[in-house]
C-alpha positions as CSV (number, residue, x, y, z in Angstrom):
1,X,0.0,0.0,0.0
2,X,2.9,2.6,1.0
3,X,4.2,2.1,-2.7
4,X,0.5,3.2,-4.3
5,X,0.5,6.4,-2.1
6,X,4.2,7.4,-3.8
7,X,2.3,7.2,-7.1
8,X,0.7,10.7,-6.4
9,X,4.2,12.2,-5.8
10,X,5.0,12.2,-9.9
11,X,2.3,14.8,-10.2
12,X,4.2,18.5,-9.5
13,X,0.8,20.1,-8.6
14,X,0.4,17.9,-5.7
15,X,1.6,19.2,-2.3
16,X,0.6,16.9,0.4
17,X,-1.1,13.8,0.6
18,X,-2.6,11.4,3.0
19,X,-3.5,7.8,3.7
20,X,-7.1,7.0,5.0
21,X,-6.0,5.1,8.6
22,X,-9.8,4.1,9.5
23,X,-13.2,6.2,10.1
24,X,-15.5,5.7,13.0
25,X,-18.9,7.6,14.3
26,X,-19.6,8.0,17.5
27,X,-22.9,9.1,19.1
28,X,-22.8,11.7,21.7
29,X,-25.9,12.6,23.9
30,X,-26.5,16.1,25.1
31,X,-29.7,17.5,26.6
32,X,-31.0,19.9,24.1
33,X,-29.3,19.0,21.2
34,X,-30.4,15.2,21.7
35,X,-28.5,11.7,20.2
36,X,-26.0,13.6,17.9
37,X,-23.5,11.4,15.1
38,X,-20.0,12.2,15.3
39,X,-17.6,11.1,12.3
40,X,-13.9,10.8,13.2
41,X,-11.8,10.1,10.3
42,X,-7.4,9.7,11.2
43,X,-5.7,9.9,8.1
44,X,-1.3,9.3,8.2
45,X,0.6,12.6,6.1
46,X,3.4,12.2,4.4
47,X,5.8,13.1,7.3
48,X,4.6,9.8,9.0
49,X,2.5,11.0,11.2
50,X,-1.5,11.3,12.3
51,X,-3.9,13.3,11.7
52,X,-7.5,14.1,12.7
53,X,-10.3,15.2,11.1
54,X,-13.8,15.3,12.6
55,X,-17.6,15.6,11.4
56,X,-18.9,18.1,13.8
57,X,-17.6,21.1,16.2
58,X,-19.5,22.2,19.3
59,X,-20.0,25.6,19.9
60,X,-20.6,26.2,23.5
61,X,-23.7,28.9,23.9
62,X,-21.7,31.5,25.6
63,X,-19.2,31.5,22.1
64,X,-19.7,33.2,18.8
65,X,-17.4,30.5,16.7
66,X,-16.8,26.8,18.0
67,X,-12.9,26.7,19.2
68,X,-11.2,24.6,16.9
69,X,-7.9,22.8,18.5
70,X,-4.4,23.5,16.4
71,X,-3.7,20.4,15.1
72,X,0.0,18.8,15.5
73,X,1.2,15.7,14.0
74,X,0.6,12.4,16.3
75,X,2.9,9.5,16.3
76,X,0.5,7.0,16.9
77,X,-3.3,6.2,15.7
78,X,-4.8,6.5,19.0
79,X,-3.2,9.6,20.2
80,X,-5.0,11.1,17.3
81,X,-8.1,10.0,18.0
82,X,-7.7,11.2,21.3
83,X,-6.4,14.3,20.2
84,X,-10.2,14.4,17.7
85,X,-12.0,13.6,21.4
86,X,-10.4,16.7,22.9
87,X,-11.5,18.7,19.9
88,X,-15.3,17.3,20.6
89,X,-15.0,17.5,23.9
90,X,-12.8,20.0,25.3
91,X,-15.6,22.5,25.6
92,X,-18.6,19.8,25.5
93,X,-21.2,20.9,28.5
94,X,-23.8,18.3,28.3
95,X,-27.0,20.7,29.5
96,X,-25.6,24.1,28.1
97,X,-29.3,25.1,26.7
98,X,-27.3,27.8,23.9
99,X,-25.4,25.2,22.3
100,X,-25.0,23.9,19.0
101,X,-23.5,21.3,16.5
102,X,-21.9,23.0,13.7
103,X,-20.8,20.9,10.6
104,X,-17.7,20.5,9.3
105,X,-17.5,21.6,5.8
106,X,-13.9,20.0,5.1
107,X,-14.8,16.6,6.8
């Protein structure tokens, strides 16, 4: 598989690439936004290591914009998704009656 990936490198108008580690959903509860589907996607860059990307960002009530966590290269799979987790969660307040779901329009 790492020898397909390389393929894309022979096109000059290509500037990064990534390989599709695995996708899971997750459904979180909250009290006025109900049973909510969460897509996690970790995807491994060219430099070796992982990457998130997730479905949904939660925008606290008392926040004009959802806070969106910088994203660093992890070296391992899991500390990826736990670094997505943080992103969903870092912020999450499970009966904030302002709060909202907004969608990801790069997922």
């Amino acid at each position: 598989m790492n020898e397909i990936i390389k393929l894309f490198d022979d096109y000059e108008y290509i500037v990064d690439r990534y390989t599709i580690v695995g996708e899971w959903e997750v459904w979180v509860q909250h009290a006025k936004l109900g049973k909510t589907r969460i897509a996690v996607r970790i995807k491994q860059g060219r430099d070796e290591q992982y990457y998130h990307d997730v479905s949904h960002f939660y925008q606290p009530g008392s926040e004009a914009a959802p806070y969106i966590l910088e994203q660093a290269g992890q070296h391992t799979p899991e500390a990826a998704i736990r670094h997505a987790m943080n992103q969903v969660f870092t912020h999450f307040r499970p009966d904030d009656a302002k709060a909202e779901w907004i969608l990801n329009e790069n997922f």
